[in-house]
Z-matrix of the N, CA and C atoms (Angstrom, degrees):
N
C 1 1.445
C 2 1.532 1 110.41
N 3 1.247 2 117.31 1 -45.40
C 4 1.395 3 129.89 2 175.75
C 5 1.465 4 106.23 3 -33.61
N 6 1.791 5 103.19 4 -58.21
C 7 1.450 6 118.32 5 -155.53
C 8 1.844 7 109.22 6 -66.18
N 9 1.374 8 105.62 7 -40.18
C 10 1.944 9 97.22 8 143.73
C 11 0.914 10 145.04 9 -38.07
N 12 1.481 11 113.02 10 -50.03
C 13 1.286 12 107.41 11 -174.61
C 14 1.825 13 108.00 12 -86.34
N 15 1.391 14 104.41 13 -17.13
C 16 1.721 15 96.27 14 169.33
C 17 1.701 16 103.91 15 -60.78
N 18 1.340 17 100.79 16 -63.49
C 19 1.635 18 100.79 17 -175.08
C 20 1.436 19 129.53 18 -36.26
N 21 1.653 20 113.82 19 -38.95
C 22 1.272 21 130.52 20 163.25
C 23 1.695 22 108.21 21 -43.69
N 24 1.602 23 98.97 22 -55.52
C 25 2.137 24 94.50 23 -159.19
C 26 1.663 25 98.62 24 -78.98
N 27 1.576 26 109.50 25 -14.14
C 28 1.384 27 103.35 26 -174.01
C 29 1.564 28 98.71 27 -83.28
N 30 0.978 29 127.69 28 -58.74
C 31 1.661 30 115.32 29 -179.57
C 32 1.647 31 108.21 30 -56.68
N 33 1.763 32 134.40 31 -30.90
C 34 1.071 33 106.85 32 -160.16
C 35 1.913 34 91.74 33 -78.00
N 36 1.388 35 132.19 34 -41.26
C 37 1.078 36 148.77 35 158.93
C 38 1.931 37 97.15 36 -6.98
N 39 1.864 38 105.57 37 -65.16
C 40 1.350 39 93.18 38 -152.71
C 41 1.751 40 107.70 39 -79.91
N 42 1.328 41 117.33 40 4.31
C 43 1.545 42 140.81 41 -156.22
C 44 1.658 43 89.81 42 -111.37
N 45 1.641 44 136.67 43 -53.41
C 46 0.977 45 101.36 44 158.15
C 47 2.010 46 138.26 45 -63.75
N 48 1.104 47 109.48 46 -38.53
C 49 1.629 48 123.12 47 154.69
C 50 1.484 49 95.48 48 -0.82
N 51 2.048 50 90.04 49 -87.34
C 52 1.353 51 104.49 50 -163.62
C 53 1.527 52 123.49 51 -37.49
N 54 1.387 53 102.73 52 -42.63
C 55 1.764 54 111.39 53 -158.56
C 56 1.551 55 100.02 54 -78.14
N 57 1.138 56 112.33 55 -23.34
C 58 1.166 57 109.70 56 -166.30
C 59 1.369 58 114.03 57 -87.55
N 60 1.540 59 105.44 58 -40.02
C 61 1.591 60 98.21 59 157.16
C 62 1.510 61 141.88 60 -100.36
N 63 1.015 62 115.52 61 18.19
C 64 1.314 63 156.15 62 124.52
C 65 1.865 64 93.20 63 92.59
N 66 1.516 65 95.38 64 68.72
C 67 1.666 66 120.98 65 -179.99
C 68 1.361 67 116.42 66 -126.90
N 69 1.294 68 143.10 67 128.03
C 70 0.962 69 137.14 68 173.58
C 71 2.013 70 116.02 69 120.25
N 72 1.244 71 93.60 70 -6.96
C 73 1.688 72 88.44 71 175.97
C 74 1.837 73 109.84 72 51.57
N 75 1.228 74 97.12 73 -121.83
C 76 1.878 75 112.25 74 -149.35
C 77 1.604 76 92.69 75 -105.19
N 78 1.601 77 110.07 76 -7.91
C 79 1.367 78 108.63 77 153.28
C 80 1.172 79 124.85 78 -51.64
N 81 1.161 80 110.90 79 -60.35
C 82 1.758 81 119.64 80 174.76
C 83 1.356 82 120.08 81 -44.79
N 84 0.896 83 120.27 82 -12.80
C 85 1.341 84 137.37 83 -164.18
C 86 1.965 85 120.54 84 -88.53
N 87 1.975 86 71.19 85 -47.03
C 88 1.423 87 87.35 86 177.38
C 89 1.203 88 128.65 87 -94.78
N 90 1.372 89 108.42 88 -13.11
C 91 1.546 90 117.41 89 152.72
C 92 1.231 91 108.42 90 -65.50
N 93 1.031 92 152.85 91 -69.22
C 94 1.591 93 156.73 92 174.05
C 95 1.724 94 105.41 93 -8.67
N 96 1.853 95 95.81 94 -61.54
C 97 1.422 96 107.59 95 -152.81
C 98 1.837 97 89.96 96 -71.09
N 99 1.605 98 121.10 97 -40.32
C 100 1.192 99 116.93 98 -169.99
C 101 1.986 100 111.46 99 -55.25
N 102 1.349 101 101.39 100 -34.21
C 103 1.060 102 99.23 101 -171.20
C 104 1.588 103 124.77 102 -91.12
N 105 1.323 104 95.18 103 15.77
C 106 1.758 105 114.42 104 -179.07
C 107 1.450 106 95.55 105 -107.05
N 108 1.274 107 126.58 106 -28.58
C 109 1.551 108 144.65 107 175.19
C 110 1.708 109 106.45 108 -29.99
N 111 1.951 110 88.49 109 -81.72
C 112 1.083 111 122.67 110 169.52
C 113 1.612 112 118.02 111 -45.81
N 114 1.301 113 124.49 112 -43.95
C 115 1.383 114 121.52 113 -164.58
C 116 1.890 115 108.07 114 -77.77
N 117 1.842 116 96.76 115 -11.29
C 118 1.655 117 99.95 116 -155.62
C 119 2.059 118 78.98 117 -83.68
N 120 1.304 119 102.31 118 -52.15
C 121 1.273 120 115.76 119 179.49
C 122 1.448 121 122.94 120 -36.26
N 123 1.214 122 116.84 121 -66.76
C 124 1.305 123 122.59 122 148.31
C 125 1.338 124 119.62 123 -23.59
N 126 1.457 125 130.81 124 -81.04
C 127 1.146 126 127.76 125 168.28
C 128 1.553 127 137.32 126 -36.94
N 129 1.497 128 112.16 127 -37.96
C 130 1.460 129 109.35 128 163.77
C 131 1.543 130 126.43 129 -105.65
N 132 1.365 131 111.77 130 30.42
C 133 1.191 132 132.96 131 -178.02
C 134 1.945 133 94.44 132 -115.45
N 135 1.427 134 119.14 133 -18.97
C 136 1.551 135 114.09 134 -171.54
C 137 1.513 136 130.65 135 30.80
N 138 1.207 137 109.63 136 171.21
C 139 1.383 138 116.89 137 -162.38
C 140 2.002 139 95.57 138 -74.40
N 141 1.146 140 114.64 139 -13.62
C 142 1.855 141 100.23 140 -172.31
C 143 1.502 142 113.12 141 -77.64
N 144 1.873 143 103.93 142 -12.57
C 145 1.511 144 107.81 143 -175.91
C 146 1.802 145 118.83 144 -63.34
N 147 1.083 146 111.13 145 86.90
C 148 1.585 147 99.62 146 175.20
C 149 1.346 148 117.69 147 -115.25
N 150 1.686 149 97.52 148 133.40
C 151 1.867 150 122.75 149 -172.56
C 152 1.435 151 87.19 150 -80.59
């Protein structure tokens, strides 16, 4: 579960980067959307789900 939520701050992390230095086009974008993916997932998957 952990390993989500790293992946989440690391893509939203590399999605702000992008925007801010204004590199990456429709990439940025799609990191954003991937990492909203993950966060929705996370959330309706809850903390009782254990692999």
């Amino acid at each position: 579960m952990q390993l989500i939520w790293t992946l989440i701050v690391i893509l939203v992390v590399l999605w702000l980067v992008g925007f801010l230095a204004h590199v990456g086009g429709g990439l940025i974008h799609l990191i954003l959307v991937i990492a909203l993916i993950l966060l929705v997932f996370n959330l309706l998957t809850g903390r009782g789900a254990k692999v």
